[in-house]
C-alpha positions in Angstrom: 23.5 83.3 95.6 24.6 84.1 92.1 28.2 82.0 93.1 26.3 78.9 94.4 24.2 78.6 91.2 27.3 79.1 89.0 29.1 76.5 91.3 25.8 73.9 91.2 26.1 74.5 87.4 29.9 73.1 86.9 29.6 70.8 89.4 26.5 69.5 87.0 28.9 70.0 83.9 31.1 68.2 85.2 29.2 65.1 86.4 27.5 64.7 83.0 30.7 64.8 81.4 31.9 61.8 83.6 28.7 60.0 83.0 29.1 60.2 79.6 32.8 58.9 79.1 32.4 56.3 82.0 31.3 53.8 79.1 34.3 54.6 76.9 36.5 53.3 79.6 34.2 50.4 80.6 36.0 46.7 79.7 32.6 45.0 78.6 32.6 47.3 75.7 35.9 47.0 74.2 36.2 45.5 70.9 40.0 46.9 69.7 43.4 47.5 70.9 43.2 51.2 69.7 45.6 53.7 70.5 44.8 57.1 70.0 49.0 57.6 70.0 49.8 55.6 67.2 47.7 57.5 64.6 46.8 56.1 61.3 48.5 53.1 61.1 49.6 50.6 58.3 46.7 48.2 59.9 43.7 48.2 61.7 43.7 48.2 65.2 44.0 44.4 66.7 40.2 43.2 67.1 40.1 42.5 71.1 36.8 41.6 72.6 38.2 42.1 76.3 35.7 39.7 78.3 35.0 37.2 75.8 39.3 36.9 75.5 39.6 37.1 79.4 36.9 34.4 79.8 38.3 32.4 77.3 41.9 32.5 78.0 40.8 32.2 82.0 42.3 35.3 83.2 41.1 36.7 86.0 43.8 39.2 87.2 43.9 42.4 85.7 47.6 42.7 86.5 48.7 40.1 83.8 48.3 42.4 81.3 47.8 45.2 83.0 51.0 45.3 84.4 53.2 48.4 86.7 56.8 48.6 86.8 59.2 50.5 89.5 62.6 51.0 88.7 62.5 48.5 86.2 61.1 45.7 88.0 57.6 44.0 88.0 55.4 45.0 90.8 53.4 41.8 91.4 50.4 43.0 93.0 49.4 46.8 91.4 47.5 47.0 88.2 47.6 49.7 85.8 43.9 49.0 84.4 42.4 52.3 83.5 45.6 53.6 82.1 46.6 53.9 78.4 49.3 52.0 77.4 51.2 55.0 75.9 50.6 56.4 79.2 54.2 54.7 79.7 55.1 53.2 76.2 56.2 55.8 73.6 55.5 55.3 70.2 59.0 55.4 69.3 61.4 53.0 70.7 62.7 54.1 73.7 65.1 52.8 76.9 64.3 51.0 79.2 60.4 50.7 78.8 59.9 49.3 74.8 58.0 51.4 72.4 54.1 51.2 72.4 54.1 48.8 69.4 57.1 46.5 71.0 55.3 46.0 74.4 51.9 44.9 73.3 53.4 42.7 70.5 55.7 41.2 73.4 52.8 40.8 75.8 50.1 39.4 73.2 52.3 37.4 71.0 54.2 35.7 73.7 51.1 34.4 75.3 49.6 33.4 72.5 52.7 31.1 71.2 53.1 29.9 75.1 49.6 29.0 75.7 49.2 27.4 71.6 46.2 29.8 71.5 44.9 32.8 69.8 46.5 34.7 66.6 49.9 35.6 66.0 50.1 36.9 62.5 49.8 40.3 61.5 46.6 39.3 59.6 45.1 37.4 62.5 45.2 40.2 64.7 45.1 43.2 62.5 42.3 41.9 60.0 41.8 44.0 56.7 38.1 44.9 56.7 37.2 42.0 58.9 36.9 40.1 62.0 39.5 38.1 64.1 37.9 34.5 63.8 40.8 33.0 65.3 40.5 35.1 68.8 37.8 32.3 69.5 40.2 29.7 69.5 41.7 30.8 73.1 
């Protein structure tokens, strides 16, 4: 008896700690590109209002930024959503995957200047005590 409660218990723990870090991780509620791994940084995290900038930009697989490589090829069809990006980009530069700074500069920035849209400036993404105005222009 004294087992089952113990067990009911953590299984309860448990639960309620899922419950309550399920909204940390849900994409409606994102509002930067912050990265527990880099630290303090020179800047501010890059402002990112994930649904508003999908919706805008008219992306509606997860894969195109949340991308998976094997062997150091693309793998068209798998998504990494749900994963950190330093997951498999390391803060320092490293070979063959870029460093953590590298690949989201490389992903963001290069769409930005293909599509004509969106910031591309250290200041436009990384604001100084303010918001990204120019994220609205995607």
């Amino acid at each position: 008896m004294k087992k089952r409660r113990v067990a009911l218990l953590i299984g309860l723990a448990v639960l309620a700690c899922m419950l309550a870090f399920m909204p940390a991780y849900s994409q409606e509620d994102i509002t930067s590109l912050k990265d527990e791994a880099f630290g303090k940084g020179e800047r501010p995290a890059a402002a990112f209002a994930h649904e508003d900038h999908n919706e805008k930009a008219e992306i509606e697989e997860c894969n195109v930024c949340h991308h998976v490589h094997k062997d150091g090829e693309l793998v068209e069809d798998e998504s990494s959503e749900g994963q950190s990006c330093s997951d498999c980009h390391n803060v320092k530069e490293g070979y063959p995957t870029p460093s953590l700074m590298k690949a989201y500069h490389d992903l963001c920035k290069a769409c930005h200047l293909e599509n004509k849209k969106g910031p591309v400036t250290c200041g436009e993404c990384h604001p100084r005590g303010g918001s990204v105005a120019s994220h609205e222009t995607h």
